[in-house]
Steps between C-alpha positions, in 0.01 A plus 500: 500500500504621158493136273123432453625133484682482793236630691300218364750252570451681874133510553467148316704363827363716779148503405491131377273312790682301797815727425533693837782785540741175664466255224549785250794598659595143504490464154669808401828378751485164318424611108595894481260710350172461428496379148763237559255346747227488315767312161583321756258210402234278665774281687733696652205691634319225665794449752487832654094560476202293486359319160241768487715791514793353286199427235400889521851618452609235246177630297386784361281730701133391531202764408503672826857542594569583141230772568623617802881520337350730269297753734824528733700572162228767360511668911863493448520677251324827595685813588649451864393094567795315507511078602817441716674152465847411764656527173401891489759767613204687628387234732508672850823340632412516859251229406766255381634432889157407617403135538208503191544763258265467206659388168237749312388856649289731342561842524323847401667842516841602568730200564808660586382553847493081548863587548508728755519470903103449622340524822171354559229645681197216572223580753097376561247564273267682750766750622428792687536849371853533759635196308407658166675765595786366596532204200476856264754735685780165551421391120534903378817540742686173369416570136657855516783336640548284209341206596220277341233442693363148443141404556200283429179742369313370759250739630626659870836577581657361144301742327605794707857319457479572095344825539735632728815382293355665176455840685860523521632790404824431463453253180770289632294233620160316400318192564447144395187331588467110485158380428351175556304489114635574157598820390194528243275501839499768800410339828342678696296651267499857626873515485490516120625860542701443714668207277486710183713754738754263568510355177619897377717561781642147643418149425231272567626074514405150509584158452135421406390468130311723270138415607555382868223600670498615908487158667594535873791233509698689304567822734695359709699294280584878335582630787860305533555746187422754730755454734785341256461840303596709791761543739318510833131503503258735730216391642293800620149371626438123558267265667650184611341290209582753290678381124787780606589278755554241184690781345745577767535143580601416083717789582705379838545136236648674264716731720328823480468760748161537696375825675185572626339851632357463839162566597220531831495163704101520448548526126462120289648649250819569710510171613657250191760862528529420891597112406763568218649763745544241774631225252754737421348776235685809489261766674512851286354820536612678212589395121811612586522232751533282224726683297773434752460171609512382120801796465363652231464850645762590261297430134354855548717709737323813675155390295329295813603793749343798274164274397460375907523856590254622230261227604534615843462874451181441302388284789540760792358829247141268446218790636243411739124603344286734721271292716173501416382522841394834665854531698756681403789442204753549787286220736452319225877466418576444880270173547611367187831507620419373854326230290797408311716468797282322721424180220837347500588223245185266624139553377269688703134524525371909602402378799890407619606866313270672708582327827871582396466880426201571691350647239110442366423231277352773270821647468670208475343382233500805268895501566498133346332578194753856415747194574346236315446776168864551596597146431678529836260229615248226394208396636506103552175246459509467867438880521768586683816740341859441386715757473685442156831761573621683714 
């Protein structure tokens, strides 16, 4: 949107109050654009829209839209902010087949990638260091193979989402996060780096206004963005009140793929996963699980093969420390080992790991601290251990 006037015309009908993103859409199917709504006088108005709201639109702007008009106008017009209209070319088209798209979005980095095929990757807030893991290596995978990967800044698994997609090497692919405040604010706070990251090397979006604070209705309203961005969505860890489960099911409405990555039947976190599975979720192990069931294994041909196999590779060459318990390196390697194969995919407390390898608890437990510096497992609040890969 390049017309300072237009934009006006715009943010005069979006942002005036009692307009919602239907009646604006309304009026736009009735009048046409913007400015021919608000010529359209006092009378014609009042037969589509309330007194009140006819009034504001008939009028001039009072002090504090007028105020607000001009704060979105000076943000749009720095170096990489850019307000969207359905007018706009630029407008992510994948957004124009779902049920509420926003008349106005506001937009800050590179909008060329609101065009291109998204997945999104959505998970709790309190993940554990596995899911982490696996929201960065799907989101790194899928951007290399030219995909965006769509998220919400949240702390958890979207932020490993949006760091995993910017790792890419490839520089095919990149992220768009969709935030519940306006663009002049970060939410959460820490992720400010993180925001200014993807601000440089993706985009950050959001219906909300210049100056919306966090208020807590408004996540999972954004969250049908989410999903209406992206071609299938991934849930990786979820409770079953989780607001993924609101993602996936905005998804399945607007006829989006769902797949979700399995986890340990003692696991809450697995367990909103468990549910969309049953309900018909596509399970997946591997990003490139996804890459074929949306058929888009052929955007980067050979490129998912050669980065799995590098992942891999620097997997299976990670060294074990020396124990720093009298036996020897050679012992030391050996119980580690019969450590890692005895703990399955379930947590286990050292008592159970001893039972199951017969070895002592001292033992044991300096094995699960080279494993836990290894990142191969994590300790849980419970104090038992998870083995995070195998």
């Amino acid at each position: 949107m390049n017309d300072p006037d237009e934009l006006a015309a715009w943010l005069h009908l979006v942002l005036t109050h009692g307009v919602g993103s239907n009646t604006a859409r309304d009026l736009l199917a009735r009048f046409g654009l913007p400015s021919q709504i608000l010529s359209a006088g006092f009378p014609a108005l009042q037969k589509c829209v309330p007194e009140k709201v006819a009034l504001a639109l008939s009028t001039k702007p009072d002090e504090a839209l007028q105020a607000q008009i001009d704060k979105t106008l000076a943000w749009a017009s720095e170096p990489g902010n850019h307000v969207l209209t359905l007018a706009d070319t630029n407008y992510p088209p994948a957004l124009l087949s779902i049920a509420d798209p926003p008349p106005l979005l506001y937009a800050k980095g590179r909008t060329e990638l609101l065009s291109r095929h998204a997945v999104a990757i959505v998970g709790s807030r309190n993940a554990t260091a596995q899911g982490m893991q696996n929201a960065e290596r799907f989101a790194q995978t899928l951007s290399n193979a030219g995909l965006c990967v769509v998220s919400g800044l949240a702390l958890g698994i979207d932020a490993a989402a949006h760091a995993g997609a910017c790792s890419a090497v490839s520089g095919h692919g990149s992220t768009i996060a969709i935030t519940g405040t306006g663009l002049d604010l970060v939410y959460p706070a820490k992720h400010r780096a993180l925001a200014h990251r993807i601000a440089e090397q993706g985009c950050l979006l959001s219906e909300y206004p210049i100056g919306t604070a966090a208020i807590a209705a408004n996540f999972p309203r954004r969250n049908r963005l989410i999903s209406g961005m992206s071609l299938g969505v991934l849930v990786v860890e979820a409770a079953l009140q989780s607001g993924s489960l609101i993602t996936a099911r905005s998804a399945l409405e607007q006829g989006r793929e769902v797949f979700a990555i399995p986890g340990s039947i003692h696991s809450p976190l697995a367990k909103g996963c468990h549910q969309l599975i049953r309900q018909g979720a596509k399970l997946v192990e591997s990003a490139q699980d996804i890459l074929e069931e949306l058929q888009l294994h052929a955007l980067a041909p050979s490129k998912h093969h050669a980065i799995d196999t590098v992942t891999n590779s620097a997997l299976m060459s990670a060294t074990m420390t020396a124990s720093p318990t009298t036996e020897s390196p050679t012992e030391a390697t050996e119980h580690v080992r019969q450590v890692m194969r005895a703990a399955g995919h379930d947590p286990a407390s050292v008592d159970q790991l001893a039972e199951r390898t017969g070895l002592p608890a001292s033992d044991i437990q300096a094995s699960l601290l080279l494993l836990e510096l290894d990142g191969k497992f994590e300790r849980l609040t419970d104090g038992r251990y998870q083995k995070l890969s195998s």
